[in-house]
C-alpha positions in Angstrom: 21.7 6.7 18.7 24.9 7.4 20.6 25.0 10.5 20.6 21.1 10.1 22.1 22.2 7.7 24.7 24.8 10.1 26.0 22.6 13.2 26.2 20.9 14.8 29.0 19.2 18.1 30.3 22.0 19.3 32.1 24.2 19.2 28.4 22.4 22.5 28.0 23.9 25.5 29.3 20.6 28.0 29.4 17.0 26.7 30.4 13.8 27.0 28.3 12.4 25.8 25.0 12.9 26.9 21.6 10.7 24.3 19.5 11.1 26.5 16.0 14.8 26.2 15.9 14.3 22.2 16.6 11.6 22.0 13.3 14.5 24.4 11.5 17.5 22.0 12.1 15.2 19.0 11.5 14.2 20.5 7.9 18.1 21.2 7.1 18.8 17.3 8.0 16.9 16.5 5.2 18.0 16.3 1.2 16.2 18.6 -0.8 16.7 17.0 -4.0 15.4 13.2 -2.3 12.1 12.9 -3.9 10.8 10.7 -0.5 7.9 11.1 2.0 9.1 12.8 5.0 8.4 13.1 8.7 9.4 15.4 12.0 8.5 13.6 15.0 8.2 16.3 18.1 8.2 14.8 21.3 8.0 17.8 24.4 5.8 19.0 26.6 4.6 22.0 24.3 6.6 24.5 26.6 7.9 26.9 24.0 9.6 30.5 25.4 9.8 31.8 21.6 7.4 32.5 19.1 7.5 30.7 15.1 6.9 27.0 15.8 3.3 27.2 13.8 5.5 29.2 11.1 8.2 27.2 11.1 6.1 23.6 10.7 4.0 25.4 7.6 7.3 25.9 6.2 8.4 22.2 6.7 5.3 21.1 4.9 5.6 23.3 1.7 8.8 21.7 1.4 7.0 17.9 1.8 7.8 17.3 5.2 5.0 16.8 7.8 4.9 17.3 10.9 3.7 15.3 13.8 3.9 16.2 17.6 3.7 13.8 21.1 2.6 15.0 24.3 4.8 13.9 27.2 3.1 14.8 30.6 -0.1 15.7 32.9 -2.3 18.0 31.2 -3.4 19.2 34.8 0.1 19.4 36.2 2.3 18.1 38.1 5.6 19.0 40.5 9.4 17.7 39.3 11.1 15.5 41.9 14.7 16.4 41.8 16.9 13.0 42.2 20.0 14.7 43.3 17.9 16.1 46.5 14.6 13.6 46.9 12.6 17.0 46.5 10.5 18.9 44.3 12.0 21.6 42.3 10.8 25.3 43.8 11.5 28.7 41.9 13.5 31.5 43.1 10.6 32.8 45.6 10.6 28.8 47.3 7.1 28.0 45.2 7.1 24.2 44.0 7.3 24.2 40.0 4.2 22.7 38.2 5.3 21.3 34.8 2.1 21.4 33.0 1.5 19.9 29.3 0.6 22.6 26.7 -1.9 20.4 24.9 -3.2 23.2 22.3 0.4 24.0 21.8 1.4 20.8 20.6 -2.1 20.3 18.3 -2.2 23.6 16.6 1.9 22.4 15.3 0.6 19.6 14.1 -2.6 20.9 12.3 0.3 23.4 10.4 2.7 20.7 9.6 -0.4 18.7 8.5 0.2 15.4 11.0 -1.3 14.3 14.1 -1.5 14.9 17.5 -1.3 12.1 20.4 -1.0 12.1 24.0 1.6 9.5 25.6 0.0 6.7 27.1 1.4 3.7 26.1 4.5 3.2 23.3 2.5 0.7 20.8 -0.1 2.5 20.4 1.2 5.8 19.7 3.5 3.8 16.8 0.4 2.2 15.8 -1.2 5.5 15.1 2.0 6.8 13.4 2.0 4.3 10.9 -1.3 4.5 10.1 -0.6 8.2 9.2 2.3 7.2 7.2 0.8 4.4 5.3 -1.7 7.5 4.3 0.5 9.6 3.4 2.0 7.1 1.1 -1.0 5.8 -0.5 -2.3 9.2 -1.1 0.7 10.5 -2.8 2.3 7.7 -4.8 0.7 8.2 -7.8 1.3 11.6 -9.9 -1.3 13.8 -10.1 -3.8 14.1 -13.1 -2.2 16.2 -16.3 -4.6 19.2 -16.5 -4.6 20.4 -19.6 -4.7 24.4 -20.5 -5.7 24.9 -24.2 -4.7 27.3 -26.1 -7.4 29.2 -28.3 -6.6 29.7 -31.8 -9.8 31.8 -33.3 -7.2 34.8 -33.5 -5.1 32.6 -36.6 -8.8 32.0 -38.4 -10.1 35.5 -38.1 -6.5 36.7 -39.3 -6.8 34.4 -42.4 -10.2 35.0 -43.4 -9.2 38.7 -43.5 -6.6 37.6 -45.6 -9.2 36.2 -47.9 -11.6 39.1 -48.1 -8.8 41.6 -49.0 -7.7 39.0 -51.4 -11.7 38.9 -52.7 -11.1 42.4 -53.1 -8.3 42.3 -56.3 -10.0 39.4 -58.1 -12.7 39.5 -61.4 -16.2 38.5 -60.3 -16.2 35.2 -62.2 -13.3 33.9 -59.8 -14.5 35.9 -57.3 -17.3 33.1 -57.0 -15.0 30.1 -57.2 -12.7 32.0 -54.6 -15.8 33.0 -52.4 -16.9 29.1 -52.5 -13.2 27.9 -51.5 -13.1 30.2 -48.6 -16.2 29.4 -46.8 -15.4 25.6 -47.5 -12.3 26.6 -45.9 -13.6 28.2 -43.1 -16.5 25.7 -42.3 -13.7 23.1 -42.0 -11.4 25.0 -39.7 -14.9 26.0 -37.6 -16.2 22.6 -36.9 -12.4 21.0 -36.4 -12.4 24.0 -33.8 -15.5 23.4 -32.1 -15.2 19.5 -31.8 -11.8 19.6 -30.2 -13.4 22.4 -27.7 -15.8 19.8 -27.2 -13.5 17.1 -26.4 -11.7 19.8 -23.8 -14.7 21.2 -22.4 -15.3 17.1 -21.5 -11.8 17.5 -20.0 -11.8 20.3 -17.9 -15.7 19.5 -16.4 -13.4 16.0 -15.6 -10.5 17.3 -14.3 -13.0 19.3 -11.9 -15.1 16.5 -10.8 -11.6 15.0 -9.6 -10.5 17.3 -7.9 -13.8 17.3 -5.4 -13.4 13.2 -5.7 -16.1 12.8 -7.7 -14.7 10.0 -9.3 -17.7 8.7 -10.9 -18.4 12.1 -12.4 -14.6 12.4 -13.7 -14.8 9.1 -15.3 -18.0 9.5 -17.4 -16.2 13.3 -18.7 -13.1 11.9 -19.5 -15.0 8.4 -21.6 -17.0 11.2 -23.0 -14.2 13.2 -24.3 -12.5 9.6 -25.7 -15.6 9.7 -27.8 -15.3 12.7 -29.8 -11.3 12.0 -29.8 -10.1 8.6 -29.2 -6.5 9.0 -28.5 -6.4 12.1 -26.9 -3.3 11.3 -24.6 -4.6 14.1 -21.8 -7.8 12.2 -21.4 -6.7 8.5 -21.3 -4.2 9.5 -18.8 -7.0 11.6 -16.4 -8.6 8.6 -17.1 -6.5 5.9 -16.1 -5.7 8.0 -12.4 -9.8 8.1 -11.9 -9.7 4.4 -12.4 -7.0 3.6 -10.2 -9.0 6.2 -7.5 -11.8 3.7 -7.8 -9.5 0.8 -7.4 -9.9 -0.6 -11.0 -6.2 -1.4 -11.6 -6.5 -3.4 -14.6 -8.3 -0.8 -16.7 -6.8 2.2 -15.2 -3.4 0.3 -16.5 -4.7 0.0 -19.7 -5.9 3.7 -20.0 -1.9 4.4 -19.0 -1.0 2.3 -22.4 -3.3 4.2 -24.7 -1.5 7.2 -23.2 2.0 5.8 -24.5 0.9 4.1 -27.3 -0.7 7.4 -28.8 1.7 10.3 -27.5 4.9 11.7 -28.5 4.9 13.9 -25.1 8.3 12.0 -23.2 6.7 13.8 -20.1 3.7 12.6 -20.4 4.6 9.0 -21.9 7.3 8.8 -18.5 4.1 9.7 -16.1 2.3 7.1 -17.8 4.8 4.5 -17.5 5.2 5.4 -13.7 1.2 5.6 -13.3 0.9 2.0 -14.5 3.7 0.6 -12.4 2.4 2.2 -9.2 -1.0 0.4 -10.8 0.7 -2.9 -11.2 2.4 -3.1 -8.1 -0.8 -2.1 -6.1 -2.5 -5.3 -7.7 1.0 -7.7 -7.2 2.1 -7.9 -10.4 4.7 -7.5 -10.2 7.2 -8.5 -13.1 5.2 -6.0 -15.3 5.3 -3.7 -12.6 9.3 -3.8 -12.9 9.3 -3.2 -16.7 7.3 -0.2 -16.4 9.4 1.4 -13.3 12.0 0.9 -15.7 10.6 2.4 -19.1 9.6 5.4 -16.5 13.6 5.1 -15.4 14.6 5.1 -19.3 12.8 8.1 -20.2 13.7 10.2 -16.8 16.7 8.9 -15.0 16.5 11.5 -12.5 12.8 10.2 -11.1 14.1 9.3 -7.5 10.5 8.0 -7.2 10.1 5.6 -9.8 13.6 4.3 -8.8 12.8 3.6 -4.9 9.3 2.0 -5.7 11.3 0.2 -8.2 14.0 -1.1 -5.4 10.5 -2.1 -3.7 9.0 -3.6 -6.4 12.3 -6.0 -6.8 12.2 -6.6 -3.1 8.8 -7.7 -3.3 8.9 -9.9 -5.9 12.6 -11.5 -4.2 10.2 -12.0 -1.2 7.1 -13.6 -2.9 9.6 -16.0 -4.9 11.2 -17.0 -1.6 7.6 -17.4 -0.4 6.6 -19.9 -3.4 9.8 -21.6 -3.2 9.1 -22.1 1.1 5.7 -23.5 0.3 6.9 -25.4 -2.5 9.2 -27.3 -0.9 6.6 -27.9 2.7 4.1 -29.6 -0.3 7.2 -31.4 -1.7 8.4 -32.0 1.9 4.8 -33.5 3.1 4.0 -35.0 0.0 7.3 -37.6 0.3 6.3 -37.6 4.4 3.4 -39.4 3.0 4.4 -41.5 0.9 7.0 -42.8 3.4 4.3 -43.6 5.8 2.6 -45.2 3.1 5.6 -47.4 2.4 6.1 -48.3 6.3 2.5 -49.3 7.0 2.9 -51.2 3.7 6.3 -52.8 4.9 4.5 -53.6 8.4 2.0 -55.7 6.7 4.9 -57.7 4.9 6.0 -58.5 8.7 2.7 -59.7 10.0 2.4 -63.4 9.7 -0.1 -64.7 6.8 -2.5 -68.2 8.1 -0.8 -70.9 6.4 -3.0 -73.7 4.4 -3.9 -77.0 6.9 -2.1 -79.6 6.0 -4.5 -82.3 7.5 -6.9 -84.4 5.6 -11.0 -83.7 6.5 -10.9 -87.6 8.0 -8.0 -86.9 10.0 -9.5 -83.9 11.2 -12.7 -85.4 12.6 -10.2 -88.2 14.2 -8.4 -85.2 16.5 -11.7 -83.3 16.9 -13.2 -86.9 18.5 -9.9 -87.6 20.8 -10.4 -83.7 22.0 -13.6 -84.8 22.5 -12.9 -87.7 24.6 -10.3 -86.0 26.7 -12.3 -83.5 27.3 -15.2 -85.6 28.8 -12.6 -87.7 31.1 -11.7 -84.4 32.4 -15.1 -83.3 33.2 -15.6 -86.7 34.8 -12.8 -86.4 36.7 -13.9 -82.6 38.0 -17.5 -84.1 38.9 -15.6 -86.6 41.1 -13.5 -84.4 42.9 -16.4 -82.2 44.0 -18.3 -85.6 45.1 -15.2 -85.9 47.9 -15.2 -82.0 48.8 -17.4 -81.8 52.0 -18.0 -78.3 51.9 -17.4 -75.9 48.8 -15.8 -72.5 50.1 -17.5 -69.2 49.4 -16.0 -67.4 46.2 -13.5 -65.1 47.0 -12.8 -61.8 44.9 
């Protein structure tokens, strides 16, 4: 960043634009041996005076690094003010110099280094469509690939062996030669049908392995469940199994597919691809503590996975956040729940303060004495009133 801040055009000693050497030195800042999803972010005008940028960003994405380009200008031109002077640039011949953005420049970069093209307009939404890109980029690559399977044909061992047979047929009387004719095609039946059902089983495999690769998921699962069939714990197919069910977003059986896989094989490879597989599964559906554990088997087996251990930091961070979360909204219930019940107890202590009618202490005959002297008092008043207006001459209007 400092050494960004201090930089500027007139640091370079010779004019023009060589992008090809900008993707080479950005591909050499990068660690080869960090298994991590990487970008190259080109921001220019798409002026380039030498040849080998499309080269160049092919090469950046064989090594996993893709390529994205922003195009800073006016596609229909424009001429340079110069701040020194208050003028537009001119050539050698007095012309005014157009800078012009190289649109097709820029986009046919990015097509080769497999990222995205945008034209400036505004900051946010140019890092809005960035990391959409990269949250693709992500989610398409986390998990490892589907285990395709090349089998190995055997026929050559059973045709050398029943060879074997016939020259043995050859030195033997006839009475054995019946008992040993028997034996060998009882022999041969058995290695011919073992033969053809587990080329049944892999035929299932391969027709699944090709529906997956054109995303025919539904296709892929139905292949794979049919090659379970005719061998139950065939390790390739529970684990082609368990990625087609995660591509169909059902986590919980694609994470139990990964367990049949490491239940049933003796392949460390394959078992650690599992383990990894059903963490990336976990994680995607929040659980996360048995997320963790199988980031960690994956770790146990292959301590050099750099994947498994950064989606493992991720996983950990997750879960840190997610407990802080519970624990927050935890203690706001605990925290309104006592609010609550404190109001509670102040309405309840303001209803101690309010004064309660006390009982009459009078008897009902002394009662009816006071409510008759009221009485009595209140008609000398009136009398009193009546007289008064008897002596008024006039009564004045009302005034309000």
């Amino acid at each position: 960043r400092m050494y960004l801040a201090s930089s500027k055009p007139g640091d370079v000693p010779t004019q023009g634009t060589v992008i090809s050497y900008a993707l080479k030195m950005s591909m050499d800042a990068f660690d080869p041996n960090e298994k991590t999803f990487k970008s190259v972010l080109l921001i220019s005008d798409g002026e380039d005076h030498e040849p080998g940028a499309i080269k160049m960003a092919k090469d950046l994405l064989k090594n996993g690094i893709v390529v994205n380009t922003i195009g800073i200008g006016s596609p229909l031109g424009a001429p340079i003010l110069d701040e020194e002077t208050g003028q537009y640039k001119v050539n050698s011949k007095g012309e005014t110099v157009i800078t012009k953005l190289n649109e097709e420049s820029l986009r046919n970069i990015s097509n080769a280094g497999n990222g995205i093209y945008q034209l400036f307009t505004n900051s946010d939404d140019v890092a809005k469509n960035l990391k959409n890109k990269f949250s693709t980029i992500e989610e398409d690559s986390i998990i490892s690939d589907a285990s395709y399977g090349s089998f190995i044909q055997y026929f050559q061992l059973f045709l050398g062996i029943a060879f074997l047979l016939l020259l043995i047929e050859f030195f033997t009387s006839e009475k054995r030669k019946a008992v040993k004719m028997q034996t060998t095609i009882l022999v041969l039946f058995l290695f011919v049908s073992n033969t053809m059902f587990a080329q049944s089983a892999n035929e299932k495999i391969v027709k699944g392995n090709r529906a997956f690769i054109e995303n025919r998921f539904d296709e892929a699962e139905a292949d794979y469940r049919a090659a379970l069939k005719k061998s139950e714990n065939d390790a390739i197919a529970n684990y082609n199994l368990g990625n087609t069910l995660y591509r169909k977003e059902n986590i919980e059986e694609a994470a139990k597919a990964y367990d049949q896989v490491i239940t049933h094989t003796d392949d460390n490879y394959l078992k650690q691809k599992a383990f990894y597989n059903k963490g990336v599964a976990l994680q995607k559906a929040k659980k996360l503590p048995e997320c963790i554990i199988a980031y960690k088997n994956a770790l146990i087996l292959n301590p050099e996975d750099e994947e498994a251990r950064q989606n493992l930091q991720r996983a950990m961070q997750e879960q840190k956040e997610q407990e802080k979360q519970n624990q927050d909204n935890k203690d706001d219930k605990n925290k309104n729940q006592q609010d609550s019940k404190d109001q509670k107890k102040k309405q309840d202590q303001g209803k101690d303060k309010e004064p309660k009618p006390q009982p009459s202490k009078l008897t009902q005959q002394q009662a009816e004495e006071k409510l008759k002297s009221l009485s009595e008092k209140e008609k000398a008043l009136q009398d009193k009133l009546n007289k008064i207006k008897g002596v008024a001459p006039n009564n004045p209007e009302k005034d309000w």
